[in-house]
RODO-2510 file (C-alpha; in nm, 4 decimals, decimal comma):
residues 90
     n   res          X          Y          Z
     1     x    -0,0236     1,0392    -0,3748
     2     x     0,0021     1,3838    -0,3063
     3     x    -0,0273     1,6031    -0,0038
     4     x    -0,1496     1,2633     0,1816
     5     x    -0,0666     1,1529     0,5576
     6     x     0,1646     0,8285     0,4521
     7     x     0,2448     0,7073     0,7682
     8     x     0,0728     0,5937     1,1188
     9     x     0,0507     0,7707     1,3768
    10     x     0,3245     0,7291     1,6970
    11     x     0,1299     0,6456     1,9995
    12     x     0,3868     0,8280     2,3247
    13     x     0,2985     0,4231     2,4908
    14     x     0,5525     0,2919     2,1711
    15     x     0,8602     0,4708     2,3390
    16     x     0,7103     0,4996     2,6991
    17     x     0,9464     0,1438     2,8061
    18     x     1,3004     0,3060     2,6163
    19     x     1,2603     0,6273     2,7110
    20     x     1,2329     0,5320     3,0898
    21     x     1,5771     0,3080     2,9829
    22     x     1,7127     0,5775     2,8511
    23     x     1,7018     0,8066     3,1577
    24     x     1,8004     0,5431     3,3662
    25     x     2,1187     0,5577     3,1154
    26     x     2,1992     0,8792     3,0711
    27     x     1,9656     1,0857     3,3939
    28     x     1,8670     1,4267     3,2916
    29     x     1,8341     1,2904     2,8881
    30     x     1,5073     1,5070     2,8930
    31     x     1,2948     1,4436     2,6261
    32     x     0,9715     1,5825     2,4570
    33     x     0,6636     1,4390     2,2588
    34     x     0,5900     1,5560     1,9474
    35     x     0,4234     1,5200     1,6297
    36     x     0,5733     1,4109     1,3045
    37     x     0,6489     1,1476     1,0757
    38     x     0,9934     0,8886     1,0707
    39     x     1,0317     0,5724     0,9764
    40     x     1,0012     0,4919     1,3545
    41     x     0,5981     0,5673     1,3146
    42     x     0,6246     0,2231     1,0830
    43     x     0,7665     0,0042     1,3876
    44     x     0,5425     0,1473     1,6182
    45     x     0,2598     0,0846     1,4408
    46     x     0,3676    -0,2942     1,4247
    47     x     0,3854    -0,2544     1,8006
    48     x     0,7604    -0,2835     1,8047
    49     x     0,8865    -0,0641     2,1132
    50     x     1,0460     0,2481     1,9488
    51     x     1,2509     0,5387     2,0518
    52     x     1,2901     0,8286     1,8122
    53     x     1,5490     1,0898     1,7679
    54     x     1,8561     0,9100     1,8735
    55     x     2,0552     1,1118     1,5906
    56     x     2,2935     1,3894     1,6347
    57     x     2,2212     1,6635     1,8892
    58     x     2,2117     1,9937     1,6855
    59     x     1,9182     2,1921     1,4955
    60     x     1,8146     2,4072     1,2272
    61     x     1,7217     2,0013     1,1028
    62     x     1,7061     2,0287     0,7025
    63     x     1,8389     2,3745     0,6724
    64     x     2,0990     2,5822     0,4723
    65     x     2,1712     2,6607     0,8870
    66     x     2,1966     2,3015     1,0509
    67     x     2,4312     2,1968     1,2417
    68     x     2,5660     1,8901     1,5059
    69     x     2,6823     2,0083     1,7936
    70     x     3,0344     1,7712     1,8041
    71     x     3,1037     1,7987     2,1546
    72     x     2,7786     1,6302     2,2375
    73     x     2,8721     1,3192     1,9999
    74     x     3,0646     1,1020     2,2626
    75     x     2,7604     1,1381     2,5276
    76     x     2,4792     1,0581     2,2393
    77     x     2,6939     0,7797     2,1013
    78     x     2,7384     0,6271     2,4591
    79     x     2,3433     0,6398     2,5201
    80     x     2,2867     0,4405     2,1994
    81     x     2,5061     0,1776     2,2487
    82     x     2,3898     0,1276     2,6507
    83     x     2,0462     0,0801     2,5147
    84     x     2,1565    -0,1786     2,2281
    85     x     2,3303    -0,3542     2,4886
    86     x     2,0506    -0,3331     2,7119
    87     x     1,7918    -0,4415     2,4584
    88     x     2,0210    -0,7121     2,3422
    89     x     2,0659    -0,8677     2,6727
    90     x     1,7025    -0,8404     2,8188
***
């Protein structure tokens, strides 16, 4: 296959019940919808509840210029693990 759309579409209603977690977490997380294609389109698709782009905060994603911004490491890493524990124990 080449050139092809591989994966399913994200609906915003897969990460609508995280994403409202995840402010109540962390306030002022922000957060934007867009397009694009992760392995997170796959679990949505099976109606699992999914939250994308949980990774590193940085940009330039894929580039000779990326980069993580290492100060912000503690605060993402803090997020993640209040919504496993969240998840876990709902």
């Amino acid at each position: 296959m080449r050139g092809a759309v591989g994966r399913p579409p994200m609906p915003e209603s897969a990460s609508a019940e995280l994403f409202a977690l995840a402010e109540e977490l962390l306030p002022g997380t922000g957060g934007v919808s867009v397009g694009g294609g992760s392995d997170g389109n796959f679990t949505a698709a099976l109606g699992v509840p999914t939250l994308d782009g949980l990774g590193a905060v940085g940009g330039g994603a894929h580039a000779d210029h990326e980069y993580v911004v290492i100060a912000a490491m503690p605060e993402r890493a803090g997020l993640v693990a209040g919504l496993v524990n969240a998840v876990r124990n709902a």
